[in-house]
N, C-alpha and C positions, 0 to 999 in steps of 0.2 A: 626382604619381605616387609619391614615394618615401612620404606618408603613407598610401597606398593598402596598399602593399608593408606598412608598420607595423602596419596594421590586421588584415592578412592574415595576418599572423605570430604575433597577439596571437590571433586567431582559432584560431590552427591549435595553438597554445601551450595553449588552454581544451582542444580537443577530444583533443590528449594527454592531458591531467590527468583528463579525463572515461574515457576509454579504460582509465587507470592505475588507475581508481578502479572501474570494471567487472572488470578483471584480478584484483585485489585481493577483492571482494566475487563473483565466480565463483571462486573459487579456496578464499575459505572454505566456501563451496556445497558445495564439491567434497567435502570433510571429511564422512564419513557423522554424517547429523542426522535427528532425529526429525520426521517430516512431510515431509521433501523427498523428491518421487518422483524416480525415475530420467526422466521425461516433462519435468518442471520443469525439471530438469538439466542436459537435452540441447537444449531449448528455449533457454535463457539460453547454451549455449555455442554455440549457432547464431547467435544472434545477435549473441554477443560476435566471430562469426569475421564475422560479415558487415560489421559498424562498424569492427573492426581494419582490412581487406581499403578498404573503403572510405576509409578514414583513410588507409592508405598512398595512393591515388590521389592524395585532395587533397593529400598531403605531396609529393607529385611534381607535382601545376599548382604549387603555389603554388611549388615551385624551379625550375620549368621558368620561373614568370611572374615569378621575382624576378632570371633568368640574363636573360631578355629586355629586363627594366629596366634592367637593366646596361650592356649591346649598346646599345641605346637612346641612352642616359646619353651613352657613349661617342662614339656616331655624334653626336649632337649637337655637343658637346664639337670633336670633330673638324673636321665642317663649318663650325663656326663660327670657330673657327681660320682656316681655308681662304678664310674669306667675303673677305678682305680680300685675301688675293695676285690670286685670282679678280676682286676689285675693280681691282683697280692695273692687273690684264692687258687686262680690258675694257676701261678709260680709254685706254690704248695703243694697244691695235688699232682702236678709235672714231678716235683721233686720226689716228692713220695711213693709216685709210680715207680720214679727210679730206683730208690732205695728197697721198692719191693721187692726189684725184678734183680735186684743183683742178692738179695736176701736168697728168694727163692733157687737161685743159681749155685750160688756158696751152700743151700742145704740137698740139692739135688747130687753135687758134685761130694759133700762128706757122705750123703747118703748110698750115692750110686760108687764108694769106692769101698763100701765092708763089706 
């Protein structure tokens, strides 16, 4: 899971860089230049708004699916912890049922013989 998370990060870390480097190259666009229509323009900054827009979503799964790794992580962590009092309690109450059900047998059997 956590190399998942690594990969995810290193992904999302490109498509910054990618974004940075649209921001960068629309920006000198932007600079009045010979042959760049105002059509081209508005084009390239629609579509730099629709990748940004986008980029932030995945920048929100991939925190939302790295907080849930976490949680995860943790609850693991935790119950596994637990496995073992959980263990010791069953053993306990296993024994004790035992001990009941032959109580109750031995007082059925003095009972059921006067």
């Amino acid at each position: 899971m956590f190399e998942f998370v690594q990969k995810l990060q290193g992904m999302v870390r490109c498509i910054e860089y990618f974004v940075d480097i649209n921001v960068i190259i629309i920006h000198c666009l932007l600079q009045p230049a010979v042959g760049v229509s105002v059509v081209v323009l508005t084009v390239l900054l629609c579509r730099l708004s629709e990748m940004v827009s986008m980029h932030r979503v995945h920048t929100h799964e991939r925190d939302d699916m790295c907080s849930r790794a976490e949680m995860t992580t943790e609850s693991i962590t935790e119950h596994t912890s637990r496995t073992s009092t959980l263990e010791e309690l069953y053993q306990f109450f296993q024994e004790t049922r035992g001990y009941v059900r032959d109580l109750v047998e031995c007082l059925n059997e003095k009972v059921g013989s006067r």
